[in-house]
N, C-alpha and C positions, 0 to 999 in steps of 0.2 A: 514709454519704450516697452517695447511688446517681447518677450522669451520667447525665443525660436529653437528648435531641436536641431541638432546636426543631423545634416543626411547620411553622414558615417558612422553616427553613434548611435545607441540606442535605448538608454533603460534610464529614466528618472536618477537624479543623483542630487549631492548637495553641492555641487559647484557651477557656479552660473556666469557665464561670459558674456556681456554686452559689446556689441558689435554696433558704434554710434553709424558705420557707414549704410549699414544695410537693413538698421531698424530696432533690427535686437536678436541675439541666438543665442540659445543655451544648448551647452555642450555636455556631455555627462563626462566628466574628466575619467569618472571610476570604470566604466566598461570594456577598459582594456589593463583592468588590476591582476594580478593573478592569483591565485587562490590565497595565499599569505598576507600579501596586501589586502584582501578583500575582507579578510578576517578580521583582520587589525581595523583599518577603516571603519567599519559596522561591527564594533566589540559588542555596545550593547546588545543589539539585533539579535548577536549572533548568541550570546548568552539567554535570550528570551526562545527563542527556537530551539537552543539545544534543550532548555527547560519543556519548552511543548513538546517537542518528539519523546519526550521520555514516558509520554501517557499509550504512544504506542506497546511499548514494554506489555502493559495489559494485554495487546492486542494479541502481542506472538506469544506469551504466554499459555492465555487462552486458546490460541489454533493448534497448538502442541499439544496442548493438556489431555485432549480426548484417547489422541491415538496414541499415546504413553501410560496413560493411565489402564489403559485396556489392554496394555503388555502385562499387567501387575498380576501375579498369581492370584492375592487374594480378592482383587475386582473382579477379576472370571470367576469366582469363585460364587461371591457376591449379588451378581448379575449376568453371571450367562449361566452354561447347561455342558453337560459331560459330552466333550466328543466320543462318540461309539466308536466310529470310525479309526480310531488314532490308536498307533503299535504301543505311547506310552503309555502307564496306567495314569488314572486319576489326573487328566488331561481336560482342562475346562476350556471353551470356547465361546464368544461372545456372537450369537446368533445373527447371520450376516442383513433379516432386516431390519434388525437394532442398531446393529454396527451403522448400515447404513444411516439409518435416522437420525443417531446422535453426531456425526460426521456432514448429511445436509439438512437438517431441519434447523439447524443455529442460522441456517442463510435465510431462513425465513423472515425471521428475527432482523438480521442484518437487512435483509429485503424493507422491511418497513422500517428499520433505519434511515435507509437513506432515504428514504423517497417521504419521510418527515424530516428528515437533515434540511434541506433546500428551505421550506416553508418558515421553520423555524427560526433556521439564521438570518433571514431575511426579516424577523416579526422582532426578535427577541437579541439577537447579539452570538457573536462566536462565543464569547466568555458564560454566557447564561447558559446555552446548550452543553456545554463541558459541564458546568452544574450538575444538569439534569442526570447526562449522562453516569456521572461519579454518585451518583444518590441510586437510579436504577445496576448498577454494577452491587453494590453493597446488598440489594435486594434478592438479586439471582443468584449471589455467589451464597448465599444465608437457604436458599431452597436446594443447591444442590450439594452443599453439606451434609445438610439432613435426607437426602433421599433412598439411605437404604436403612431409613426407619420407616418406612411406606411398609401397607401391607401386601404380601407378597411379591415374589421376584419381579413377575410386571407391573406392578404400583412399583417399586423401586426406580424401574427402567424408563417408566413413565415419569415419574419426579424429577429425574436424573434428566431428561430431555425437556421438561417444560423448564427447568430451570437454565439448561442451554439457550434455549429457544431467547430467555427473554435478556441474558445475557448478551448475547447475538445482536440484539436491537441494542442496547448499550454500549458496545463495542464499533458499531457501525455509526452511530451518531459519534461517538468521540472521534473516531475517524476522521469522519468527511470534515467534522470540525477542525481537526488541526490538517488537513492536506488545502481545505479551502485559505484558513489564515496564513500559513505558510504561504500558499503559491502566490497570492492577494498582497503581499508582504515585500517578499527578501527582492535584491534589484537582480539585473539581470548577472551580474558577475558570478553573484553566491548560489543561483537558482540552482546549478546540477549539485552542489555541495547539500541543498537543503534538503531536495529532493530522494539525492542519496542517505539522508540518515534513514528514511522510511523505511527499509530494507533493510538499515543496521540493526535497529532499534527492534524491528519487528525479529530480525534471528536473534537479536542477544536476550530478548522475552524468551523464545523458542528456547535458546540455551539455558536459562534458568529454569524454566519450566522440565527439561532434560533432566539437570541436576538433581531437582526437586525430587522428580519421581525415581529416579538412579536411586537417591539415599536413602526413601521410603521403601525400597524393593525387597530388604528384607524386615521389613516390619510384618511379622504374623497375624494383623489384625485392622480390622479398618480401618481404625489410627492413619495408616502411612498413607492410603489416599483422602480421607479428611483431612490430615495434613497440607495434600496438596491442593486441596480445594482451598482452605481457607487462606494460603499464600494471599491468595488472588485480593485478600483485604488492604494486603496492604498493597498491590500496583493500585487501587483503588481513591486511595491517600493522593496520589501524584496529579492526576485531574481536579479532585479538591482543593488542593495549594494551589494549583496552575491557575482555577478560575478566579482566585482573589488576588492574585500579584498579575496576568498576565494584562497590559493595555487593550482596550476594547479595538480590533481592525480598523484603520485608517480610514478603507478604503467601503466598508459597513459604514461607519462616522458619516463618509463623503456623501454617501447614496442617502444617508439622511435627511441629509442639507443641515446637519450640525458641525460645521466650521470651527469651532473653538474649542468641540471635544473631541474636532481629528487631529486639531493640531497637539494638542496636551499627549492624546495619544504617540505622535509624529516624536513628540521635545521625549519621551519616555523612552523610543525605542531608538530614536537616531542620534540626540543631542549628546554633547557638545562638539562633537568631531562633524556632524553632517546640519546643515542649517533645515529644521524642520520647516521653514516658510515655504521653501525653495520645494522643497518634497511633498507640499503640500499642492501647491500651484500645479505641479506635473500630477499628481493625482486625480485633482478637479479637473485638468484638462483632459485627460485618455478616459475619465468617466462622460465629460459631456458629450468629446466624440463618440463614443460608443452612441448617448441617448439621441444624439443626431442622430444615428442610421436606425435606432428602434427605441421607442421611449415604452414599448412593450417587456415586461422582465418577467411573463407569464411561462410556463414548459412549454406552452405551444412556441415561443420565440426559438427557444433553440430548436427547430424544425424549420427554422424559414429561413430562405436566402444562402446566406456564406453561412450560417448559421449551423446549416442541417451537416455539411460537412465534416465542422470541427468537432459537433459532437457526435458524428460519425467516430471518429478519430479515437475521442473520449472514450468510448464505447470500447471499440477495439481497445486500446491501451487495457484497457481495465480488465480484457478478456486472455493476455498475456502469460500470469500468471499460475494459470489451470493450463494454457496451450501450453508452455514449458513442460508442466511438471509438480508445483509446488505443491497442488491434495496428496501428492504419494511419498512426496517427500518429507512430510509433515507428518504422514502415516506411517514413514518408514520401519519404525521398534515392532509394531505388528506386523506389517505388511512381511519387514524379514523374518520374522517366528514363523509364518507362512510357507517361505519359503525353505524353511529350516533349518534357521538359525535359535540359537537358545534366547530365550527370556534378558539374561544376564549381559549377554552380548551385542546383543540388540540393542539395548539402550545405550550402551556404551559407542556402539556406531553411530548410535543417533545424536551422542553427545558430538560427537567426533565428527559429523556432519553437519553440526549447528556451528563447531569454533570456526571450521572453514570457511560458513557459508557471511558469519561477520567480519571472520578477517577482509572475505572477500567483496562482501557490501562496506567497507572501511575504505576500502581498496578502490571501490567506484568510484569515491567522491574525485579521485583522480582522474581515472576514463571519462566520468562526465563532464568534467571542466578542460577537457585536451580532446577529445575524439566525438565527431559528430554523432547524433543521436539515431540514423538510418542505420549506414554500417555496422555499428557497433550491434544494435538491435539483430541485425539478418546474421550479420558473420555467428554471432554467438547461439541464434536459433539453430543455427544450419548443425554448427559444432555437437548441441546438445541432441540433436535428432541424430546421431551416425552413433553416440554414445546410448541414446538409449535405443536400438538397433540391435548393437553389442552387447548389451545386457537382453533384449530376445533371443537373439542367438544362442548362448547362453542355456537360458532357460529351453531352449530346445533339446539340450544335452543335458538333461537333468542328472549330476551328481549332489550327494545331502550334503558331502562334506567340502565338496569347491562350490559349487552355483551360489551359495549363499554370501561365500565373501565377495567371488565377482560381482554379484547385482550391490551389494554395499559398496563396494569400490569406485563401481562404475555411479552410482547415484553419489557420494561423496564429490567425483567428475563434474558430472552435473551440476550439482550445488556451484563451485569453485566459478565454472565457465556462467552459467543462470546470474553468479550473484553481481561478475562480472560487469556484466553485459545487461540482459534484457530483463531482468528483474527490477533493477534501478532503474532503466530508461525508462520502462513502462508509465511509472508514477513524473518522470519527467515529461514526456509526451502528453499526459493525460492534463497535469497543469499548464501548461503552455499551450495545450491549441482551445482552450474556452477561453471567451470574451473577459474582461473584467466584471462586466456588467451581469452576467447572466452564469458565472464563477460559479455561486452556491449550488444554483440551478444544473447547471450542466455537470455536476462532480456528483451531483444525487444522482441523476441520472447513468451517469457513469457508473456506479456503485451498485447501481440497480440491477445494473446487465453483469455486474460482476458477481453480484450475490443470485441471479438466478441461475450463473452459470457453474456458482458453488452447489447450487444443492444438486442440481444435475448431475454434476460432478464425483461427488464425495458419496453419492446415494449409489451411482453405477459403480462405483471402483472397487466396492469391498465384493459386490457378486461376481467379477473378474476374478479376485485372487484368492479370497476364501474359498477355505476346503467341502462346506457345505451348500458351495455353487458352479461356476465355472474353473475355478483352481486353477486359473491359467496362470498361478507362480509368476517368477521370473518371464516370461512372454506376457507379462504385460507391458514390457519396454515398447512394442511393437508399437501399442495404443498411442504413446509420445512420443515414438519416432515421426506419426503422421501429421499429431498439434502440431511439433515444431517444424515441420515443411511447410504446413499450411499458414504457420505464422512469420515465416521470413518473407514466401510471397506475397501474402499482405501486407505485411510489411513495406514492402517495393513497391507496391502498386498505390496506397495509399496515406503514406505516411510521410508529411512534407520534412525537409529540415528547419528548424524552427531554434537550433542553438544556435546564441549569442544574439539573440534578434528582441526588441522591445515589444512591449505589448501592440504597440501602434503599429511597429510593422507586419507582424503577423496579421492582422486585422486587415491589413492592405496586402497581404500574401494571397489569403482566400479572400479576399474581393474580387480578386484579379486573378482567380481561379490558377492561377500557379502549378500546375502537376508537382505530383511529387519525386518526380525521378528528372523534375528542372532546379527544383526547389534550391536544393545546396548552390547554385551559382548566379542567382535571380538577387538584385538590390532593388530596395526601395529608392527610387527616384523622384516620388508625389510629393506635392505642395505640403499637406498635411502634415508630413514629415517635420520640413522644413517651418512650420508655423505653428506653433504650440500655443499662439494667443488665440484661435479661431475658436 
């Protein structure tokens, strides 16, 4: 008797129905749980994933750290040069192609993360690459502690950015590592809940990282930002643990053809409440479908066929982030001193735009398990481009004592609507349209186009608003009014709906070339569907 998939359901589960009239079909009982149920259900699962998303913490940490720590008096101090320019006295500034460098040269770093992410997990294991990663984090964080014991200010600045740089690479591997095991993993009920901690996880970093430099701010000596350099040791610890307790991927195990160490795997993360035979069976089957349509798992695979689409798709996802908004709002404690807000206050906004933006990534895991992942994505682009509009405008009326809180306001705005909406979907989008098969591969890639669109990014932004280039202040809203128009209509044009759907149907989504503005109301009706022993 052969397991057959209902053609109404969709995602691997532990409950299997035999059907003696028409052969055999399994049914996934759990794909219409609701997020409560689904928790409950998959307690362990859920308990191993909340444990890995926590190595993200590093992640947002470190993307904060730069441009808070270079609000600090005594860091300007340290490593930049006397603004002449400036009505205050003894007015330090961090020279805007430094700024830029240490803001995109970490994506270098991340750059050759990912694009050794893929290779790796595919040679070595998810769990082995979190290793690595958590051994090189301890390394960078130990060079830029020490970096304003360099000889002079640019050996400091210089120290200061090779120790980013290799950071970056560390940060990017632990990454793709846990966005791959995650999406490779959780079933289709819990996927926007999983999807959304990456967003939580990554602002409640940011928010600690906030703190961090908040309380060192009046420290009179380098102390307070070594201090917050060497925080970073201990997010460092949580990859460490993760790699000796977490089970090695099922779904890595399967593509092995190690059978007895996906299921031990399977009994670790699903057992007792979900039958790992049964999860097993559904795994081997949506892998060997995939290696029927290409038994190639090389980067040129994701370029061919239905193929080149999804990681079309990847790609974009990945490119969301910066079209929102997220470099300036990461940069925000400087960016507002810019604009003319004090040192003191700044960071304080910037605290005060991190709790919001976790509450409000806390918050998605509800949107994304109730509201399609298209809409949600364009309505909240469209929202954040009129708000950051509003904040140009703004900045066209330049007063010292209102512009500064308006453009904090309005980015606060931002955040709330971003963290919403299209900041979590992105990372949902991004795991959902690559193959099982070609997962690792296409998320490197993915990562890829993300981190070269970071340093582009973070390198252009500070000669925009710093006073020692374009100083276009507050009108730099303008800049993200145009991403996120450009991102809702890509958005619409190319981006199918793909919640609540299994692996196998999305695979048969873009086989059958599906538009994406058909997609929401399109069922699978194939054979394949229905035959889960083929």
């Amino acid at each position: 008797m052969a397991p057959i998939v209902d053609p109404e359901k969709h995602e691997p589960s532990s409950t299997i129905r035999y059907d003696t009239e028409s052969n055999s079909e399994v049914e996934d009982a759990h794909i219409d749980l609701n997020l409560r149920q689904a928790l409950r259900q998959y307690s362990k699962l859920v308990g191993y994933v909340l444990g890995l998303s926590t190595v993200i913490l590093l992640w947002g940490y470190d993307l904060v750290v730069v441009g808070s720590v270079t609000a600090l008096d005594v860091f300007q101090r340290d490593f930049g040069e006397p603004d002449v320019g400036a009505s205050e006295p003894d007015k330090w500034i961090i020279p805007a192609i430094w700024l830029s460098c240490w803001q995109a040269f970490p994506s270098i770093g991340q750059l050759f993360g990912a694009i050794s992410a893929g290779p790796m997990q595919d040679r070595l294991g998810r769990t082995r690459c979190l290793l690595i990663g958590c051994v090189i984090t301890v390394f960078s964080v130990l060079i830029e502690f020490l970096a304003n014991k360099a000889n002079g200010v640019n050996g400091k600045r210089g120290t200061f950015l090779a120790g980013k740089i290799i950071q970056g690479y560390a940060c990017a591997l632990i990454k793709m590592v846990t966005l791959t095991y995650v999406s490779e993993t959780v079933p289709t009920c819990l996927r926007g809940w999983a999807m959304a901690l990456f967003p939580a996880f990554n602002t409640f970093g940011q928010l600690l990282g906030a703190v961090v430099v908040f309380a060192v701010n009046d420290v009179p000596t380098a102390m307070g930002y070594e201090i917050a350099f060497g925080v970073q040791w201990a997010f460092s610890a949580i990859p460490l643990v993760m790699s000796f307790v977490l089970p090695e991927s099922p779904a890595y195990l399967v593509r092995k053809k190690d059978m007895e160490a996906a299921r031990k795997s399977l009994q670790r993360l699903l057992a007792p409440k979900n039958d790992p035979d049964v999860a097993l069976e559904r795994l081997r089957l949506s892998i060997e479908a995939e290696e029927r349509i290409a038994s190639d798992i090389g980067y040129s695979q994701c370029f061919k066929g239905s193929n080149r689409r999804r990681t079309l798709i990847v790609i974009f996802a990945n490119l969301l982030p910066p079209l929102f908004g997220l470099p300036l709002l990461t940069s925000a404690s400087y960016f507002l001193q810019q604009v003319g807000m004090s040192s003191k206050y700044s960071l304080m906004l910037l605290i005060v735009g991190i709790v919001i933006g976790m509450f409000a990534n806390f918050g998605s895991t509800w949107t994304l398990s109730h509201l399609n992942r298209r809409r949600l994505t364009i309505n909240t682009c469209i929202v954040a481009s009129l708000l950051w509009a509003a904040m140009g405008i703004a900045g066209c009326f330049q007063n010292d004592s209102i512009t500064p809180w308006i453009s904090g306001g309005i980015m606060m705005a931002v955040i709330l609507v971003c963290g919403l909406g299209v900041w979590p979907t992105s990372y949902a989008i991004m795991s959902e349209a690559s193959a099982l098969r070609l997962r690792a591969k296409s998320q490197a890639i993915g990562g890829i186009s993300a981190y070269v669109a970071s340093i582009f990014t973070n390198f252009v932004l500070p000669y925009l608003y710093n006073p020692d280039a374009a100083d276009l202040q507050a009108k730099t809203g303008f800049v993200f009014t145009g991403a996120c128009v450009v991102a809702a209509v890509a958005t619409y044009f190319i981006v199918p709906e793909m919640k609540g759907r299994s692996p196998m149907e999305i695979d048969h989504l873009f086989e059958e070339r599906v538009s994406a503005r058909k997609s929401a109301g399109w069922r699978d009706r194939t054979e394949e569907v229905k035959a889960a022993a083929m």
